[in-house]
PDB file of N, CA, C and O in Angstrom:
ATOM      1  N   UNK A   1      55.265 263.569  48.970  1.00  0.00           N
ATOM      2  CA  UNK A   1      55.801 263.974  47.710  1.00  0.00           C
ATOM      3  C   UNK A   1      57.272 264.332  47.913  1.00  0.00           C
ATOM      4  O   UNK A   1      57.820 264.903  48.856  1.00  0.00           O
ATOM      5  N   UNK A   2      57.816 263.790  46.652  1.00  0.00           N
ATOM      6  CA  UNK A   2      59.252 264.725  46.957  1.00  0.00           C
ATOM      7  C   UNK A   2      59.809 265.081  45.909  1.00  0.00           C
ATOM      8  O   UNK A   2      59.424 264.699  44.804  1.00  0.00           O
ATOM      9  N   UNK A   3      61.238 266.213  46.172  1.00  0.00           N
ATOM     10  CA  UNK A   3      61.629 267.300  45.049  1.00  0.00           C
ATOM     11  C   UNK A   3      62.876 267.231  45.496  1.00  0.00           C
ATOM     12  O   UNK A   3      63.336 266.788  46.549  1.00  0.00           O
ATOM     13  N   UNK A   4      63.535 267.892  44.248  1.00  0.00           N
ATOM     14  CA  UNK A   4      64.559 267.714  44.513  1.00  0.00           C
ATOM     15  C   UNK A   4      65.214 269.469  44.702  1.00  0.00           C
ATOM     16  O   UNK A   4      65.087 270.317  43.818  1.00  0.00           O
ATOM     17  N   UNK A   5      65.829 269.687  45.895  1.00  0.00           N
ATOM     18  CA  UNK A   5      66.142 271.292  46.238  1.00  0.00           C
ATOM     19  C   UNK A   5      67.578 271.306  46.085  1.00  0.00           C
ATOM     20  O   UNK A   5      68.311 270.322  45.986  1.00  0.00           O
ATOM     21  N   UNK A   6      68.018 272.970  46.071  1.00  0.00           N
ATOM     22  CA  UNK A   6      69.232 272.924  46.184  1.00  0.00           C
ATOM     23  C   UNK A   6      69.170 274.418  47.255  1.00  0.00           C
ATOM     24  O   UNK A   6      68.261 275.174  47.597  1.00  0.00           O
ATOM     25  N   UNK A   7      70.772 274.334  47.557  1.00  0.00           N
ATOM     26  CA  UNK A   7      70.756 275.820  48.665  1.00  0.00           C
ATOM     27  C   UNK A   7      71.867 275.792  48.900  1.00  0.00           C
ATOM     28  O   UNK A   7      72.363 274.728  48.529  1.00  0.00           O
ATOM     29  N   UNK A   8      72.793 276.688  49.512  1.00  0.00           N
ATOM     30  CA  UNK A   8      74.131 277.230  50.222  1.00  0.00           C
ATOM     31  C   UNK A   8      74.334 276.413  51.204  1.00  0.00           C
ATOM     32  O   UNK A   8      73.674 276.202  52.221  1.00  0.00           O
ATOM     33  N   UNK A   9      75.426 275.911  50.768  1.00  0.00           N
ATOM     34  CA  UNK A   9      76.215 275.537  52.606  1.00  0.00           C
ATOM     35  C   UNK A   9      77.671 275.592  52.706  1.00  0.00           C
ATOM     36  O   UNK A   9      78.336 275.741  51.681  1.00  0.00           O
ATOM     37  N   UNK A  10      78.268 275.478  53.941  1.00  0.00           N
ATOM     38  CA  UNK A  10      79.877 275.217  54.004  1.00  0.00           C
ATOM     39  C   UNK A  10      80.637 274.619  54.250  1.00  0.00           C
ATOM     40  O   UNK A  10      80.757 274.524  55.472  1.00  0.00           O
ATOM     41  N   UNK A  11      81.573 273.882  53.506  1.00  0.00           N
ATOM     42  CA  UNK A  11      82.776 273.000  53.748  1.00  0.00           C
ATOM     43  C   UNK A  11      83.305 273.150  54.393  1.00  0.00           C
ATOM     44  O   UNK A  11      84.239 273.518  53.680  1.00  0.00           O
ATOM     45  N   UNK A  12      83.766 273.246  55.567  1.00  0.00           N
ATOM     46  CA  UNK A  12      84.989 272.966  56.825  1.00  0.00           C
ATOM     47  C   UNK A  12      85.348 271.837  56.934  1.00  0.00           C
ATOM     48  O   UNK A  12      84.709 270.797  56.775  1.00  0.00           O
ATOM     49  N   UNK A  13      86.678 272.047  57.288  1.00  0.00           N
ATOM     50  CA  UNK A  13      87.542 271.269  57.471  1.00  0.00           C
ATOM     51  C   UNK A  13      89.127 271.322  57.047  1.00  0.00           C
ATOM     52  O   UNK A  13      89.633 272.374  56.656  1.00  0.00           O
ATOM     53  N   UNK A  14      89.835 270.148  57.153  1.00  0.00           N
ATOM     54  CA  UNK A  14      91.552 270.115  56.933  1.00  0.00           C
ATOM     55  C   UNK A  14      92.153 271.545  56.382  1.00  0.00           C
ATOM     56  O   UNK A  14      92.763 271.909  55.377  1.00  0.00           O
ATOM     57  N   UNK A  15      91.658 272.148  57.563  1.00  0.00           N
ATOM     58  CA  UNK A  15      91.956 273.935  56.952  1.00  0.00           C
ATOM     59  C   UNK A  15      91.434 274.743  56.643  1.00  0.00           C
ATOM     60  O   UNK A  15      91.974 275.820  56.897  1.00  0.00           O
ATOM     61  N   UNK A  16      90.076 274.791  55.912  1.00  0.00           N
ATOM     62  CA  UNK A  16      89.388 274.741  54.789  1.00  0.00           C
ATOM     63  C   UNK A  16      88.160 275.290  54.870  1.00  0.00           C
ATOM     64  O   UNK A  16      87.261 274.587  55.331  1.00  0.00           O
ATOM     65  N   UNK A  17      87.907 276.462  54.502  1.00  0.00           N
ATOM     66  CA  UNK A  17      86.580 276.969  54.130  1.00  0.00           C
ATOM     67  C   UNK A  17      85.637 277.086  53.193  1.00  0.00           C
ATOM     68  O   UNK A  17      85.510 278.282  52.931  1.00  0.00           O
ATOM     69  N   UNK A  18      84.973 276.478  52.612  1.00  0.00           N
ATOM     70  CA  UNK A  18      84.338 277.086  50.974  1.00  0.00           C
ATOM     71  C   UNK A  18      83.392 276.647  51.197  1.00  0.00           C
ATOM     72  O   UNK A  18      83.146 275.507  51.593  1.00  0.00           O
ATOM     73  N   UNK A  19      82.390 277.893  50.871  1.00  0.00           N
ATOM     74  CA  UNK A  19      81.356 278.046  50.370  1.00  0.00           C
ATOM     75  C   UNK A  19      81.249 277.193  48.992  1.00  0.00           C
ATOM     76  O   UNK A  19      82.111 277.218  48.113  1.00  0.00           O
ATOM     77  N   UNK A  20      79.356 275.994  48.918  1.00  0.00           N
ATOM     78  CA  UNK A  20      79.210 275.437  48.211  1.00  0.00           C
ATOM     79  C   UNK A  20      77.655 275.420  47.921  1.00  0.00           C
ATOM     80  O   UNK A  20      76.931 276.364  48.240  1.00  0.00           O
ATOM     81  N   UNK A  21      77.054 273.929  47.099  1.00  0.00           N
ATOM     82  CA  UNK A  21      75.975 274.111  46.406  1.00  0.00           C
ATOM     83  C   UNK A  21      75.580 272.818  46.714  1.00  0.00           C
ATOM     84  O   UNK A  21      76.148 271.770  46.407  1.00  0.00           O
ATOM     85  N   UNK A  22      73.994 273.068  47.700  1.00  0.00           N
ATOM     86  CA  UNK A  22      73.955 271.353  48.239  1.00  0.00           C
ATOM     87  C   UNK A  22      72.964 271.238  47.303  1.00  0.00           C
ATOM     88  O   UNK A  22      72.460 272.256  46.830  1.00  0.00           O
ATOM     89  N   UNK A  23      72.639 270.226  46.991  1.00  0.00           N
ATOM     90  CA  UNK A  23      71.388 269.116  46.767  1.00  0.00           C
ATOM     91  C   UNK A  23      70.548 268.341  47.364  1.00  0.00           C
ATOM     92  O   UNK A  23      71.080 267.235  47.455  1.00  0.00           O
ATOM     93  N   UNK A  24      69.378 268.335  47.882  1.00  0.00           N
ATOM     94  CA  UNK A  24      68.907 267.261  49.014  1.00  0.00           C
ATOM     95  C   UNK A  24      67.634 266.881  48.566  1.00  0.00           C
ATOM     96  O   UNK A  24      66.904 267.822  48.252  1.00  0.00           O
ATOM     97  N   UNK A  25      67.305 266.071  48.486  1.00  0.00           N
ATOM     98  CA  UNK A  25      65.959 265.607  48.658  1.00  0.00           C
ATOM     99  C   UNK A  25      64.903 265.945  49.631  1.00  0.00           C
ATOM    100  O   UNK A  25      64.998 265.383  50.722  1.00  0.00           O
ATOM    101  N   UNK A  26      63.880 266.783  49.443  1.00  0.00           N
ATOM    102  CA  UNK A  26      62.679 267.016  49.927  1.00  0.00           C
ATOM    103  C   UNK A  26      61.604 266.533  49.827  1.00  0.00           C
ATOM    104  O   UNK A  26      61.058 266.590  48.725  1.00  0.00           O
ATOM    105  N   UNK A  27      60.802 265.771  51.149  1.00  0.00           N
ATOM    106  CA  UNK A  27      60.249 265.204  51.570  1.00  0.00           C
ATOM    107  C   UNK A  27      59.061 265.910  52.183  1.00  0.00           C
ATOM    108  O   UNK A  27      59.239 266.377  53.308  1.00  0.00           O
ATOM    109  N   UNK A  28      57.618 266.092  51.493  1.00  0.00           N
ATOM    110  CA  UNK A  28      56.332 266.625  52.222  1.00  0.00           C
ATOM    111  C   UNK A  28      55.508 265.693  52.665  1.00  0.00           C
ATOM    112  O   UNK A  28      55.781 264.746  51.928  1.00  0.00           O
ATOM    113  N   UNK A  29      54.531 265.276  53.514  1.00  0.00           N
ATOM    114  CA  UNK A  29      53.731 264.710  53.934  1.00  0.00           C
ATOM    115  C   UNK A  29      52.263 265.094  53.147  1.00  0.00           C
ATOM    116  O   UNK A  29      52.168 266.304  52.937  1.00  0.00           O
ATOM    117  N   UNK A  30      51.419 264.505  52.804  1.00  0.00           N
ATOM    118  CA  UNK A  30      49.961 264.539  52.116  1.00  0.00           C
ATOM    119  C   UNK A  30      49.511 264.399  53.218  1.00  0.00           C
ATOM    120  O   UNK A  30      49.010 265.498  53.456  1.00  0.00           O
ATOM    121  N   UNK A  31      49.323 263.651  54.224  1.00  0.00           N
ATOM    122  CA  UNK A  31      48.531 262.964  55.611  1.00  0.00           C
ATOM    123  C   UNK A  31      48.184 264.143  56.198  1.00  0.00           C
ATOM    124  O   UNK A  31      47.038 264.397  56.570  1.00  0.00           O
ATOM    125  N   UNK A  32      49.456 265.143  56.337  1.00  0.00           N
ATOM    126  CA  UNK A  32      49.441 266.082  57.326  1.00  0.00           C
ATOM    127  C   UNK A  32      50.392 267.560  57.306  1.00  0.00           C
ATOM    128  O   UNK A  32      51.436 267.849  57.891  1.00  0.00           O
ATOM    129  N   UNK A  33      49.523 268.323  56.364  1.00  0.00           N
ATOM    130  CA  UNK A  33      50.196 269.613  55.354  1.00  0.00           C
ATOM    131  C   UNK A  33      50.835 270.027  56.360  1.00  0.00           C
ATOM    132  O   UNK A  33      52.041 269.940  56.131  1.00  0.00           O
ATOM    133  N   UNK A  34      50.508 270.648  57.885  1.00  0.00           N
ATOM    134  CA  UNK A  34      51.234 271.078  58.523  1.00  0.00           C
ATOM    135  C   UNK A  34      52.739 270.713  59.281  1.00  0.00           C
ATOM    136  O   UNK A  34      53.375 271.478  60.007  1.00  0.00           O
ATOM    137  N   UNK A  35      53.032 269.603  58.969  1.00  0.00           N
ATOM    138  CA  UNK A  35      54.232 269.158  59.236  1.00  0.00           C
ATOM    139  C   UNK A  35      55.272 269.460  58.663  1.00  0.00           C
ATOM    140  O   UNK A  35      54.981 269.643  57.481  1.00  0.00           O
ATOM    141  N   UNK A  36      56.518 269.646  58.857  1.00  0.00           N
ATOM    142  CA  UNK A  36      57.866 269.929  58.119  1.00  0.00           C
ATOM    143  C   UNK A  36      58.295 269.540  57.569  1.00  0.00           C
ATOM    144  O   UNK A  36      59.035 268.641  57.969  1.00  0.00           O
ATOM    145  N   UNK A  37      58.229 269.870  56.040  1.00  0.00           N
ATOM    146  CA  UNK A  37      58.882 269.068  55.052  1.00  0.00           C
ATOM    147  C   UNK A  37      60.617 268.003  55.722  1.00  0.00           C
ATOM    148  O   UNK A  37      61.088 268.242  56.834  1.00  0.00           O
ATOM    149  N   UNK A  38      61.034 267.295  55.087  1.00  0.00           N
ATOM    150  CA  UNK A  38      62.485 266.442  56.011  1.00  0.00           C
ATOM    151  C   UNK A  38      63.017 266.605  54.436  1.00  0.00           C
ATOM    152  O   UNK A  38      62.431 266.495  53.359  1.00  0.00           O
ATOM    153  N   UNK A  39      64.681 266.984  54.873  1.00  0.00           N
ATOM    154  CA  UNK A  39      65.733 267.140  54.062  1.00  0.00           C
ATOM    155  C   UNK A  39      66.161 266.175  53.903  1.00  0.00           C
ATOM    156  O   UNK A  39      65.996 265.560  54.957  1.00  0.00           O
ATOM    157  N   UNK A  40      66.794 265.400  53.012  1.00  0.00           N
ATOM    158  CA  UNK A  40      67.515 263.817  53.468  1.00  0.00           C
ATOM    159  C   UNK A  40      68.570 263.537  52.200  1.00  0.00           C
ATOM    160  O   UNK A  40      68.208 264.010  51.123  1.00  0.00           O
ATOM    161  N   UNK A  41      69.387 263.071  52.216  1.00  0.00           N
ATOM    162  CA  UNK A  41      70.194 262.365  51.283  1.00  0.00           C
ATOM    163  C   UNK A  41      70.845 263.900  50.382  1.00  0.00           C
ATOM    164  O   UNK A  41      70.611 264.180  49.206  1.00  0.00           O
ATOM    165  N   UNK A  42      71.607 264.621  51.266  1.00  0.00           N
ATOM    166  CA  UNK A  42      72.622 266.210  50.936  1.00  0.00           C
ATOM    167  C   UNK A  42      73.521 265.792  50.368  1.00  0.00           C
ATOM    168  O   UNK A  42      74.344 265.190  51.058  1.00  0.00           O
ATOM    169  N   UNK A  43      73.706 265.873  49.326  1.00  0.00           N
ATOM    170  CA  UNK A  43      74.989 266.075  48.250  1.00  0.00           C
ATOM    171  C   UNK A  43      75.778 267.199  47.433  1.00  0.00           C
ATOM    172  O   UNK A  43      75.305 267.799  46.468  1.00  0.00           O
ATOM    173  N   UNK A  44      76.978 267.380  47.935  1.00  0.00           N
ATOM    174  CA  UNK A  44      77.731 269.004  47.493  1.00  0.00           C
ATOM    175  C   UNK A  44      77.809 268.497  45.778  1.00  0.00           C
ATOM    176  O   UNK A  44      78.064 267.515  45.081  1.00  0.00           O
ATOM    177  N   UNK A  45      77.424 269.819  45.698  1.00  0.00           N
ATOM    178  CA  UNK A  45      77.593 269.956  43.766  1.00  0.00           C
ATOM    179  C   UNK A  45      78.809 270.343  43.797  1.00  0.00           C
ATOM    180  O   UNK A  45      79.282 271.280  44.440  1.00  0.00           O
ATOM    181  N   UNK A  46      79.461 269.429  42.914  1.00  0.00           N
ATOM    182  CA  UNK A  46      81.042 269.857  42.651  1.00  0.00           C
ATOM    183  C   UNK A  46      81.105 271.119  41.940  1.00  0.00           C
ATOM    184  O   UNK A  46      80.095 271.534  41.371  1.00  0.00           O
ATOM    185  N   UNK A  47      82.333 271.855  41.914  1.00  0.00           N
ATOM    186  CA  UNK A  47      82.903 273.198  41.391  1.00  0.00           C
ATOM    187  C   UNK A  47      83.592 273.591  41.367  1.00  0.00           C
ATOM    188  O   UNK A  47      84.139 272.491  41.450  1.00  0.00           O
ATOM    189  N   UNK A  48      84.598 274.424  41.314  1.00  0.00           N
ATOM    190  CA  UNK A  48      85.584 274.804  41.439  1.00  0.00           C
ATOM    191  C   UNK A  48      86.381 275.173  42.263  1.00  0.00           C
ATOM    192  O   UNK A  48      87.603 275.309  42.194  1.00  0.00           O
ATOM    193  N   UNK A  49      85.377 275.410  43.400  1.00  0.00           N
ATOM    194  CA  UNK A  49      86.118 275.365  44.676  1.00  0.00           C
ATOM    195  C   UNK A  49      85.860 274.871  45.141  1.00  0.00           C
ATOM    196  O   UNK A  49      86.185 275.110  46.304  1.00  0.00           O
ATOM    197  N   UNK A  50      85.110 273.768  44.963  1.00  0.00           N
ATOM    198  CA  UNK A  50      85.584 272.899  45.751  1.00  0.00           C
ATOM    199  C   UNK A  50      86.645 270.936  45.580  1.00  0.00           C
ATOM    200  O   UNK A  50      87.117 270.001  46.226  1.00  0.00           O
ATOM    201  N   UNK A  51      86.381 271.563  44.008  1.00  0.00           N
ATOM    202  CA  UNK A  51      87.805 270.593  43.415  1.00  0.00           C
ATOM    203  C   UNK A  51      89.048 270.996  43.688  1.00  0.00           C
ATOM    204  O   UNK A  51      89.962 270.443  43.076  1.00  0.00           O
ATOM    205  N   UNK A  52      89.320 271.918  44.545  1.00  0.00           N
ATOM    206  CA  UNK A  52      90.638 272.235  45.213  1.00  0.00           C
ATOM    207  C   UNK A  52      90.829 271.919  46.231  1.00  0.00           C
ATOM    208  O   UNK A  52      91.888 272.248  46.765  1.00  0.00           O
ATOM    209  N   UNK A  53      89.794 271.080  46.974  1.00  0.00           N
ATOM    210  CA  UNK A  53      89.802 270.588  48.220  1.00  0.00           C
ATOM    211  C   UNK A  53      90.571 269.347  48.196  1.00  0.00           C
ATOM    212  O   UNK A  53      90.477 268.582  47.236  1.00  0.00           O
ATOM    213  N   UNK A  54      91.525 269.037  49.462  1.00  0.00           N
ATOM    214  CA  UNK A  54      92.330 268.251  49.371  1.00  0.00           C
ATOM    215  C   UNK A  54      91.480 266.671  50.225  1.00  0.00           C
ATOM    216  O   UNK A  54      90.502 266.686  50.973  1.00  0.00           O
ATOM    217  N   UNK A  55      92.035 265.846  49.906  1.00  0.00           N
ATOM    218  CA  UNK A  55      91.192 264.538  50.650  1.00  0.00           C
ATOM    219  C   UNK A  55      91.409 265.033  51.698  1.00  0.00           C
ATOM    220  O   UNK A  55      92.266 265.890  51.908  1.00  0.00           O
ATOM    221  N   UNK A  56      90.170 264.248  53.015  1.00  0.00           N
ATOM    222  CA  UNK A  56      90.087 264.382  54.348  1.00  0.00           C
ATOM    223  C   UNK A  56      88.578 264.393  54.996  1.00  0.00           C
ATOM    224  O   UNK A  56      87.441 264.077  54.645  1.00  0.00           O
ATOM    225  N   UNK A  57      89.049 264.788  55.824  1.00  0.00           N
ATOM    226  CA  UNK A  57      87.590 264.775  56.773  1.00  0.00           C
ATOM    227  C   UNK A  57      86.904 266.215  57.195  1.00  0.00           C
ATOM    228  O   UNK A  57      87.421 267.028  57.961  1.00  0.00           O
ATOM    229  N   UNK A  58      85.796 266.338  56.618  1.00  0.00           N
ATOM    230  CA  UNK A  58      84.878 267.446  56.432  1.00  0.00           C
ATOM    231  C   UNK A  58      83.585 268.161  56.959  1.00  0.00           C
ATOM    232  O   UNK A  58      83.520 268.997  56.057  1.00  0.00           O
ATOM    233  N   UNK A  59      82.996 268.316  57.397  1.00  0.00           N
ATOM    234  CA  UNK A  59      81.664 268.810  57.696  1.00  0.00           C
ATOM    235  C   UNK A  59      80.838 269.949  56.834  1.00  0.00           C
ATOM    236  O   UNK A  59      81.416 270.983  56.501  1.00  0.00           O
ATOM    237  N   UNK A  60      79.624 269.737  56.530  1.00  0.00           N
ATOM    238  CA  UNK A  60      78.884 270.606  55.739  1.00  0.00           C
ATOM    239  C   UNK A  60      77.750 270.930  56.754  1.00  0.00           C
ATOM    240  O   UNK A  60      76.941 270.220  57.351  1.00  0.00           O
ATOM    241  N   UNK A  61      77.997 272.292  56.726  1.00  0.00           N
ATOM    242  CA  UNK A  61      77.180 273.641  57.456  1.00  0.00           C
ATOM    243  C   UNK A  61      76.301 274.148  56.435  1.00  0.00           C
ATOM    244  O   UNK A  61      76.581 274.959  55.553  1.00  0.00           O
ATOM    245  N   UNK A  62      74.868 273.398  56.729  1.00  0.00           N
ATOM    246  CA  UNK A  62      73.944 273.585  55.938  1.00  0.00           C
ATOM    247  C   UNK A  62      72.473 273.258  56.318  1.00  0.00           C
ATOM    248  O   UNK A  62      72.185 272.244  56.955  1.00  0.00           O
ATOM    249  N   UNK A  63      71.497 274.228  55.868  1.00  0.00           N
ATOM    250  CA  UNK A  63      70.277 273.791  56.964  1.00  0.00           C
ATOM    251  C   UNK A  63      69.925 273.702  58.088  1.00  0.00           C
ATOM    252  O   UNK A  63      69.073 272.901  58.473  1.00  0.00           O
ATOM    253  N   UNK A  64      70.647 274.677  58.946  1.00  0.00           N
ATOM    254  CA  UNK A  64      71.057 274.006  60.258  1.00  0.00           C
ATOM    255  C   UNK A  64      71.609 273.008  60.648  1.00  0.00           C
ATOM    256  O   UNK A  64      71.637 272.930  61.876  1.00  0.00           O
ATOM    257  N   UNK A  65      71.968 272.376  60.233  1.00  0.00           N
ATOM    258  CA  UNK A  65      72.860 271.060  60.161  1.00  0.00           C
ATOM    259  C   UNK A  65      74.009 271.040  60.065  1.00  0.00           C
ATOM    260  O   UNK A  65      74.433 271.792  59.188  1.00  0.00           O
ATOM    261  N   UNK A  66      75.246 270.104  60.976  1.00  0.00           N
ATOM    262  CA  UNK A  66      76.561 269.608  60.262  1.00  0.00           C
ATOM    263  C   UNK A  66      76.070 268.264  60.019  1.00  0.00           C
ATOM    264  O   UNK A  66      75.438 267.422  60.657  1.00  0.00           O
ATOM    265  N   UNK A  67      76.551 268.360  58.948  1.00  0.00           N
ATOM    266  CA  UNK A  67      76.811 266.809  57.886  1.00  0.00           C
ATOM    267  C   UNK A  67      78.149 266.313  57.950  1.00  0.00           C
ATOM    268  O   UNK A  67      79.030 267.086  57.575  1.00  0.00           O
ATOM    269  N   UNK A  68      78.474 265.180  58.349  1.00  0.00           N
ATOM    270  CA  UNK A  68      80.409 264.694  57.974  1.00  0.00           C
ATOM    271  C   UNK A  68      80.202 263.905  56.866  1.00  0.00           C
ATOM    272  O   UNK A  68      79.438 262.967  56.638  1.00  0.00           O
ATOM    273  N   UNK A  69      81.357 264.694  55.983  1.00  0.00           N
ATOM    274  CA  UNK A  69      81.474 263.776  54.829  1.00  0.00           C
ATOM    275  C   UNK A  69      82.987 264.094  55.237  1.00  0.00           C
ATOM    276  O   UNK A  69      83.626 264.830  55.989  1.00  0.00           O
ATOM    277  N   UNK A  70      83.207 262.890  54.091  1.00  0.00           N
ATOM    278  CA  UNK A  70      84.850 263.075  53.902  1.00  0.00           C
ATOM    279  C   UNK A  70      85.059 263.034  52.265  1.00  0.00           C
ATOM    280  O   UNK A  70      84.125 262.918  51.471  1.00  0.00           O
ATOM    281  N   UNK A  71      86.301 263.137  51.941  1.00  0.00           N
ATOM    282  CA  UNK A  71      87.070 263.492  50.559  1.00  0.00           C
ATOM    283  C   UNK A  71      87.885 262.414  50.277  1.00  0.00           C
ATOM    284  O   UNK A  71      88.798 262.168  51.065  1.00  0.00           O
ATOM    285  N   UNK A  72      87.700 261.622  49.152  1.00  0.00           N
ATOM    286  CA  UNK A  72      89.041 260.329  48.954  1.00  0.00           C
ATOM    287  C   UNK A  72      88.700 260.310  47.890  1.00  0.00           C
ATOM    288  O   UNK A  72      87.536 260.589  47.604  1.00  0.00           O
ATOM    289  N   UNK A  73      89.423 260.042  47.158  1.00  0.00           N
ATOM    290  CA  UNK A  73      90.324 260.269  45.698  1.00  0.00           C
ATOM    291  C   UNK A  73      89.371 261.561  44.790  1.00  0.00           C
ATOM    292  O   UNK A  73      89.277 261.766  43.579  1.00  0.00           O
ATOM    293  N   UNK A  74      88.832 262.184  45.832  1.00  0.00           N
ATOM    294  CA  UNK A  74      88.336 263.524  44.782  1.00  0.00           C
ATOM    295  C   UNK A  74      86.985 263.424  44.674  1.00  0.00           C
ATOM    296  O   UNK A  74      86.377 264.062  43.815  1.00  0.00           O
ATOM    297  N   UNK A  75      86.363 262.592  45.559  1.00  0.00           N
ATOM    298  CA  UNK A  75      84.972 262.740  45.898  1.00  0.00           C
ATOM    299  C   UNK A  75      84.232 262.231  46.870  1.00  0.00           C
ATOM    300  O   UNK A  75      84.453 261.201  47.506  1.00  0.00           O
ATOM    301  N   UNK A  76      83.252 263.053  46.986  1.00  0.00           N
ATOM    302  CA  UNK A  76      82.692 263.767  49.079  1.00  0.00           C
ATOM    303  C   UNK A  76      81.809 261.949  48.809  1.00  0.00           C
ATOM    304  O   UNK A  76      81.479 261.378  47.769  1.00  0.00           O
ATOM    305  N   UNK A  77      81.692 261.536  50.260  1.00  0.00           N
ATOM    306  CA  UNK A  77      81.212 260.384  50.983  1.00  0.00           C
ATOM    307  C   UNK A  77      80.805 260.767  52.167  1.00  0.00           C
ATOM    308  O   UNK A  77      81.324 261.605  52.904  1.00  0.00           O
ATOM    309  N   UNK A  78      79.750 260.058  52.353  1.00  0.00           N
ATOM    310  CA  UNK A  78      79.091 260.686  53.755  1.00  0.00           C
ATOM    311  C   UNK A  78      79.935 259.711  54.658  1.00  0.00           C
ATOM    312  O   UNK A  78      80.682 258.837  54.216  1.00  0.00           O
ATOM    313  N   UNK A  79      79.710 259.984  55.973  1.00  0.00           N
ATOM    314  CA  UNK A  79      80.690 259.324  57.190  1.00  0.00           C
ATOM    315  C   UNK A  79      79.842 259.497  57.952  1.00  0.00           C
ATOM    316  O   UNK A  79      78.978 260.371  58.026  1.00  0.00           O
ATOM    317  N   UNK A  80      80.220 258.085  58.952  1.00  0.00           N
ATOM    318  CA  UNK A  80      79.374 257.977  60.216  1.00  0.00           C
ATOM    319  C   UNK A  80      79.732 259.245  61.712  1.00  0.00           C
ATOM    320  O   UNK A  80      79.067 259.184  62.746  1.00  0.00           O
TER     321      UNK A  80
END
């Protein structure tokens, strides 16, 4: 089954600190309740702070996780 969650994480980078608002897709297993739901496909909810962010290259501190995205013409892209 899956849902769609949201939760806190942080933008670092080209300077840059802000606190933001992820989105991810949650993923449960039916086969096997005890297993760990999987986070997948994290997307920052735009806002106000973080439309002050300048293009560049980024990481999101979230879930235990860094994520690299980057910033070009005013909106986040994931990166390899």
């Amino acid at each position: 089954m899956q849902e769609t969650v949201m939760f806190s994480g942080t933008i670092v980078g080209e300077r840059q600190r802000v606190e933001c608002t992820v989105r991810a897709t949650k993923t449960t297993f039916d086969k096997d309740p005890s297993e760990r739901p999987v986070l997948s496909d994290y997307r920052i909810v735009e806002s106000d702070a973080t439309d002050g962010l300048p293009d560049g290259q980024y990481d999101l501190l979230a879930n235990r996780e860094r994520i690299r995205f980057r910033r070009d013409a005013g909106r986040f892209l994931s990166r390899p």
